[in-house]
N, C-alpha and C positions, 0 to 999 in steps of 0.2 A: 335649625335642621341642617343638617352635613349635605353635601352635594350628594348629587350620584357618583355613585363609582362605575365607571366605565372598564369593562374587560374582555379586551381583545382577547379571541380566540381561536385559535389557528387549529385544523382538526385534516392532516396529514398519515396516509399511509400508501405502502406496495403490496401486493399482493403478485405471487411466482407461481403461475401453472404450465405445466408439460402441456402445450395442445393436441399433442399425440395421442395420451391419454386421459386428461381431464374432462369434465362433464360441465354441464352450464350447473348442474347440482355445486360441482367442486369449488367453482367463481363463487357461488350465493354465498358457502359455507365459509370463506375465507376469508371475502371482506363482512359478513358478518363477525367473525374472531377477529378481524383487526383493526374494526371497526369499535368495536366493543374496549381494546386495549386503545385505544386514540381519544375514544372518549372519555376513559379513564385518565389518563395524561392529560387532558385539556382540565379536568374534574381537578385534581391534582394542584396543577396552575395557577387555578382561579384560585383556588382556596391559598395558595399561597400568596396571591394579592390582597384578598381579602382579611388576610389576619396583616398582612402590612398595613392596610390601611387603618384598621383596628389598632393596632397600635403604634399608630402617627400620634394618637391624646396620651397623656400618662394617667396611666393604671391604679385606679382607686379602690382603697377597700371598701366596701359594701358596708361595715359594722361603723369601723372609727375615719372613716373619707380619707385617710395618712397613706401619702404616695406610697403605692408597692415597689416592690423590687425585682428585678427579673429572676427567676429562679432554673434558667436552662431551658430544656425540651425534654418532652414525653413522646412517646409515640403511642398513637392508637388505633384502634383498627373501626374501621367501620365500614356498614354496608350498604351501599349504594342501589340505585335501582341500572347502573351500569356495571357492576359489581364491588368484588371486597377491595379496600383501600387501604394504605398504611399513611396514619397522616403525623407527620411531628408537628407538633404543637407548643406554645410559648407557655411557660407556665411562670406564675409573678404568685410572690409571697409576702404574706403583711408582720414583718418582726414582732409589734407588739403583741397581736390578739391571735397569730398563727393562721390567720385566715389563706388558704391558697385559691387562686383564680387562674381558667385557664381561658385565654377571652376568644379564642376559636371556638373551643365547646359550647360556650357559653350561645354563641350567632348560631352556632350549627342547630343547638338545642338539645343536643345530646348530654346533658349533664347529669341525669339520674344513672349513666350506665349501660344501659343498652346499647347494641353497637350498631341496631338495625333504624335506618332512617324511616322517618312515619310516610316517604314516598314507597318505600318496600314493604313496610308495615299489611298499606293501604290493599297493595297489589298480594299480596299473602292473604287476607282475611276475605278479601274479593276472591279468591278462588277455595279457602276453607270453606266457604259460607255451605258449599254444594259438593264438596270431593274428603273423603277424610283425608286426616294431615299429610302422612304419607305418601298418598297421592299427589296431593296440591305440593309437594314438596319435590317429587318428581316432577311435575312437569314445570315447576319454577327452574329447575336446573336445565333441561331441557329446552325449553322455550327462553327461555329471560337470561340463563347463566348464574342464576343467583345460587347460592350453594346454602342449603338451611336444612333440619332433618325435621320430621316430624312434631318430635318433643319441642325443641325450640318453637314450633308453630303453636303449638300447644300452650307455650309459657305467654309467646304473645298476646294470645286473647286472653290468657286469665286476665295480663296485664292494661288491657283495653277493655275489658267488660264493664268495669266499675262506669268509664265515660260513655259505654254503647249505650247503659243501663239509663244512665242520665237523660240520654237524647233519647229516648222510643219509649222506657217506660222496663217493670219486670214482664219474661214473660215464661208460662211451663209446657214444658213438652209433653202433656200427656195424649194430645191427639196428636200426634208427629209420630206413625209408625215406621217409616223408614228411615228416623232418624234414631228410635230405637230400637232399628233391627242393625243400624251402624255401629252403636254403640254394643251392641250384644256381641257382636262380630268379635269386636275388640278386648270380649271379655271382661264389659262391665255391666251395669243394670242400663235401662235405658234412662233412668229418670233422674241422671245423675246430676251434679253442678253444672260437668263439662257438657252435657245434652242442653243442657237449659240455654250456657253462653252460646253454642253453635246457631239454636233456635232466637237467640238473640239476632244474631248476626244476621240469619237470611233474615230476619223481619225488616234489620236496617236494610239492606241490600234492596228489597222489594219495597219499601215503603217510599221511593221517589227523596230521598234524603242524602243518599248514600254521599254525594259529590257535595251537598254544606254541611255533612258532616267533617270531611276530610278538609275540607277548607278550614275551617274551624281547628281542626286537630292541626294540621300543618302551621297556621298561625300560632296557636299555642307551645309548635313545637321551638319555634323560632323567636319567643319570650319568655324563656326559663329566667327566674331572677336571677342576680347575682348572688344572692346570700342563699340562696337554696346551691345554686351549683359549688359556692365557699363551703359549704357544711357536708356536701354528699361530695367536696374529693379531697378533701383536708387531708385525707389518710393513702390517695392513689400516690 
């Protein structure tokens, strides 16, 4: 088993107000923004250590075990529950069988594509559960900084239903009228698919699970194999 990695993290900023004019509101709202960018940077840092250390071992393909090769850097973007990131990334290629790996993705667990981390996931479907998307989409930007619109919210839970469905069981919305009088709202039926996963969703939420679900997802998120992430970026 590897040591620990140890990483120091330094989390540094200033903040410039006129005391003439500024308000204690002005102080809260500044070093919340530069707060928020500090943590970003530190976020940044780490992950730069962390793919160092990752490849301190040499980089095996998953299919035929024949040392890869480095193949440069990628950049990609993801999003954080500090906000969006640009992170470049090492990407390593196998000559014989064409398998590419990218062994940051791979820790992060982001290898199917999605660019939202299942910490933001988490905090997104915790407030769809009870706001329609648009809403919970507002006030994610507002409150957290995170910038997602409706639809994207929307695409998330399609993409989480199949694992909500697993842990709670199916369920239908036909006694849920204010879930479809939301749905009418929006100019659908209420008994739709999307009614059904939302009525998923609160049942997770209320059902005392919600926090070993997430644990469980998060672990999951953070053991993508390698041959699943070799197969789904061969082509990025």
């Amino acid at each position: 088993m590897p040591a620990p990695l140890t990483l120091p993290v330094e989390i540094s900023f200033r903040v410039t107000l006129d005391l003439e004019t500024a308000t204690f509101y002005d102080l809260q709202r500044e070093v919340r923004r530069e707060a928020r960018q500090a943590l970003l940077r530190a976020l940044r840092t780490s992950l730069g250590e962390v793919e160092k250390a990752l490849l301190a071992a040499p980089i095996l393909c998953p299919g035929c075990q024949a040392p890869m090769r480095s193949r440069g850097r990628t950049m990609r973007r993801i999003v954080t529950v500090f906000g969006s990131l640009a992170v470049r990334r090492a990407r390593y290629g196998c000559a014989p069988c064409g398998t590419v790996r990218r062994p940051l993705d791979e820790w992060i667990g982001l290898a199917e594509g999605t660019e939202y981390t299942a910490a933001v996931r988490e905090q997104v479907l915790y407030l769809s559960a009870d706001l329609p998307y648009e809403r919970a989409a507002d006030v994610l930007r507002h409150v957290a900084g995170i910038g997602i619109s409706g639809r994207q919210i929307q695409r998330l839970l399609e993409a989480e239903s199949e694992h909500i469905q697993a842990a709670i069981g199916q369920v239908h919305p036909d006694g849920e009228a204010p879930l479809r009088r939301r749905f009418r709202r929006a100019g659908r039926d209420g008994a739709t698919a999307g009614a059904a996963r939302v009525l998923q969703l609160r049942k997770l939420k209320t059902s005392g699970l919600w926090e070993q679900y997430w644990a469980r997802r998060f672990r999951q998120e953070g053991a993508v194999p390698a041959e699943a992430a070799g197969r789904s970026q061969r082509s990025r």
